[in-house]
C-alpha positions in Angstrom: 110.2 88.5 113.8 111.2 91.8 111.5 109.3 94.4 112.1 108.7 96.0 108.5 105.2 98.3 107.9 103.6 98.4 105.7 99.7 99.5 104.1 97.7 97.3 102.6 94.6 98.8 100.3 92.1 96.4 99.8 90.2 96.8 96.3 87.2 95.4 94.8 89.0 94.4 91.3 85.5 95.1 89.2 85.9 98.7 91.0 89.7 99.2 90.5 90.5 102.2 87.5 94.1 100.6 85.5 95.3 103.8 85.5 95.2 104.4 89.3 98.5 104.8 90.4 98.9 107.6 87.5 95.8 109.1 89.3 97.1 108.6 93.2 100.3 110.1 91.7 98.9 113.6 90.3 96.9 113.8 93.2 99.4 113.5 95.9 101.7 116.0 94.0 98.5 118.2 94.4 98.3 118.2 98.0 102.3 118.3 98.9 103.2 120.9 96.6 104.0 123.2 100.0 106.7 120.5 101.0 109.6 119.0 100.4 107.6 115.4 99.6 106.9 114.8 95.7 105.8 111.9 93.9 107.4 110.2 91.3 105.3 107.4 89.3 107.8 105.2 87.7 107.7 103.1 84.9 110.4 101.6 84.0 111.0 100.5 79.8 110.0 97.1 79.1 108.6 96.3 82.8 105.5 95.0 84.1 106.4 96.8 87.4 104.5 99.9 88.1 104.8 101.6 91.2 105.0 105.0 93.1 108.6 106.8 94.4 107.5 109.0 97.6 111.0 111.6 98.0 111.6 113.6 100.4 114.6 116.1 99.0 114.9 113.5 96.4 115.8 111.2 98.6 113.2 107.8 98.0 112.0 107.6 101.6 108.9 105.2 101.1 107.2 103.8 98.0 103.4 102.6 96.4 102.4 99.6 94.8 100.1 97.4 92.6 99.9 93.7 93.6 97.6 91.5 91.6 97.0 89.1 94.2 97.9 88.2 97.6 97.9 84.4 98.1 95.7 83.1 100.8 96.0 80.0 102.5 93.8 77.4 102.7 90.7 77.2 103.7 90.4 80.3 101.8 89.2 80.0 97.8 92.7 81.3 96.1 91.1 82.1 92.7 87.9 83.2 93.8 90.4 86.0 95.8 91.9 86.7 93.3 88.8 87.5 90.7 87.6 89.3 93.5 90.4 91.9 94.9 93.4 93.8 94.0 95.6 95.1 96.1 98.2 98.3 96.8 100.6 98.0 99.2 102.5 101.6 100.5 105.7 101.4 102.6 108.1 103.5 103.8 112.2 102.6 103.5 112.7 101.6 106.9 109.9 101.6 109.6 112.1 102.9 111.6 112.1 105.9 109.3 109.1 107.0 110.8 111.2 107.8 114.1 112.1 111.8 114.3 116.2 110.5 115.2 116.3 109.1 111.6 118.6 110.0 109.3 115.1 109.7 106.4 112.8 111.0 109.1 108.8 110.5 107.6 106.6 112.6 109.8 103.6 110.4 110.6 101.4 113.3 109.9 102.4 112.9 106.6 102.8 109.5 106.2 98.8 109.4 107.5 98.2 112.0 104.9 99.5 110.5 101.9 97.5 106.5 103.1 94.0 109.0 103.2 94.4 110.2 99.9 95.3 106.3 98.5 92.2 105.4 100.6 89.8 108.0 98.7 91.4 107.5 95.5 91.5 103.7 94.8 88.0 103.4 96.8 89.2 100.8 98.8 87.3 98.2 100.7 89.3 99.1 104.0 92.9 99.2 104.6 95.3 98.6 107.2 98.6 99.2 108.0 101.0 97.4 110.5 103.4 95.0 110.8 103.6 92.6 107.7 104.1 90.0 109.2 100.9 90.2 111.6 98.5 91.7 108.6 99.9 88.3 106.7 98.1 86.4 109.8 95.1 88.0 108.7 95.2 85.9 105.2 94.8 88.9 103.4 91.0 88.9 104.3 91.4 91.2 107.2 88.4 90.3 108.7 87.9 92.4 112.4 91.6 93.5 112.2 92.5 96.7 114.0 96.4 98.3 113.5 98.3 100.7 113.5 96.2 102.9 111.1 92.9 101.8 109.7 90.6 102.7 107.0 86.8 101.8 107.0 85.1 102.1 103.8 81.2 102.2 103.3 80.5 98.5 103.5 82.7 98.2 106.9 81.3 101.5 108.4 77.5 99.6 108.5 79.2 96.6 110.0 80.9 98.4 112.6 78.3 101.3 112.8 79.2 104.6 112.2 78.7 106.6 115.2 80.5 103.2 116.8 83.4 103.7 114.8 83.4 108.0 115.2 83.5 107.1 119.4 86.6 104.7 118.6 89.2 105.5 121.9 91.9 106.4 119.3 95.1 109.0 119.2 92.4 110.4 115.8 89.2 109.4 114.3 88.2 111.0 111.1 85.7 110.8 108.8 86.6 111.1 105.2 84.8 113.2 102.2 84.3 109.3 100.6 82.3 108.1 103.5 84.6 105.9 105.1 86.1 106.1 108.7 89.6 106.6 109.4 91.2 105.4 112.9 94.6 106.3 113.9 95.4 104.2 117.1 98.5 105.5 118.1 100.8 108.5 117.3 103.6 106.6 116.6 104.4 103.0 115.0 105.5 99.9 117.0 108.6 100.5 119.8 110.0 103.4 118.0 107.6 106.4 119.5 107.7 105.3 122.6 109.2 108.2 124.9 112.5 107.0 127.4 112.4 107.7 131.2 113.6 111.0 130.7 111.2 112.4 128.3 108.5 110.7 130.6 109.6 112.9 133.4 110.6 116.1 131.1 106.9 116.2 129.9 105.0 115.1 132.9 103.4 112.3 131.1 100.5 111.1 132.5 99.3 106.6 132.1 96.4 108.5 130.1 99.5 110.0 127.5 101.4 107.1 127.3 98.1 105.0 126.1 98.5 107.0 123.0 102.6 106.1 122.5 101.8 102.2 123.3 100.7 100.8 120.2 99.3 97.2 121.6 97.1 98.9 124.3 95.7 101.7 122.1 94.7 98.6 119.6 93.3 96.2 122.5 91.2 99.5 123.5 89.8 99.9 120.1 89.1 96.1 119.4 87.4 96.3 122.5 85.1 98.9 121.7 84.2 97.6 118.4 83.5 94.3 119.6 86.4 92.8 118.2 88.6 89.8 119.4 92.4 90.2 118.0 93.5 87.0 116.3 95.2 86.1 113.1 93.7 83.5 110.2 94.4 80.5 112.7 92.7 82.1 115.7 96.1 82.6 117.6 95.6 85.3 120.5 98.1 88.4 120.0 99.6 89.5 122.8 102.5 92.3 124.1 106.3 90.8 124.5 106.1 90.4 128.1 109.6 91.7 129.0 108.9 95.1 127.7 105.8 97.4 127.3 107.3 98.6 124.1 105.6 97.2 121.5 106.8 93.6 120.2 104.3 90.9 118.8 104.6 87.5 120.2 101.5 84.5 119.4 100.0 82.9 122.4 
């Protein structure tokens, strides 16, 4: 199993502006005009294909995109999915990019940054970013999903409840200017922020500290709170790779 990240933005397609990745674009060269990240929207001469550059020293370090449609599987209704959402999908080069001992190093700080303002901008449903290969599990419908990062929009918040949501045991809970919720589980992504022996010992890491490097257990925690049993489309449990408590996925 790869272990490629990426964020998906869930849209309502009656709700979607056609000119929102122009929008994102101006918007995020707004905020990041202090740093060396800039925003590129590209479209290329006789292509269909729109999509974001995110540089950092004008180096391409990540990337946003449009998707029409993903396809669901059955017993899902394909074409009523795709009448009814769109999609944008951000990712960065590598995931492992988002480790600090990367040659393209992208600070999770900003990369959480840049998903908030492609939250509030597109008015997403929710998104949710992860492992692409576990969101796929999720069909696409996402239904009580919890990830690496997560964003609750209004219709989500009332499911979850608000002050529910706000009390989430997360590295950061936020609430954002649009109304929605956003949950950041852990600090870092999958097994790449997970600190060595050494480092445990250099820093005096507590088990409390190292909840908020694991990935899996900062998820389970969440799930639990919210009342929510971790499973993909085919109700397959998730659990850790047993051999190692850095983060792996393996199905039950």
């Amino acid at each position: 199993m790869g272990t490629s990240l990426e964020v998906v933005f869930k849209i309502k397609r009656k709700e979607l502006d056609e000119n929102i990745l122009n929008k994102v674009n101006k918007k995020l060269n707004q905020e990041f005009t202090k740093t060396e990240v800039k925003f590129v929207y590209n479209h290329p001469t006789g292509s269909k294909r729109k999509y974001i550059k995110i540089l950092q020293n004008d180096i391409q370090t990540g990337g946003i995109s449009k998707f029409d449609a993903y396809i669901p599987k059955p017993p899902y209704n394909t074409q009523q999915h795709r009448k009814d959402f769109i999609f944008l999908n951000m990712w960065p080069i590598t995931t492992s990019s988002l480790y600090e001992k990367d040659e393209f190093y992208f600070p999770p700080e900003d990369f959480t940054k840049i998903a908030k303002i492609v939250f509030e901008e597109s008015k997403a449903v929710g998104a949710w970013g992860g492992f692409d290969e576990h969101l796929e599990k999720y069909n696409w419908e996402f239904e009580d999903c919890i990830e690496w990062i997560n964003f609750f929009g209004e219709e989500l918040v009332k499911k979850y409840g608000k002050e529910k949501l706000l009390s989430a045991p997360a590295y950061k809970v936020e609430e954002l200017p649009n109304k929605g919720i956003f949950i950041w589980s852990s600090y870092l992504f999958g097994t790449f922020g997970f600190p060595s022996k050494k480092e445990i010992k250099e820093k005096n890491l507590t088990e409390e500290d190292l909840d908020f490097y694991d990935e899996w257990e900062q998820e389970r925690k969440i799930a639990k709170h919210l009342g929510i049993k971790l499973k993909g489309a085919k109700g397959v449990e998730l659990k850790p790779w047993k051999k190692t408590k850095q983060l792996f996925w393996q199905y039950a």
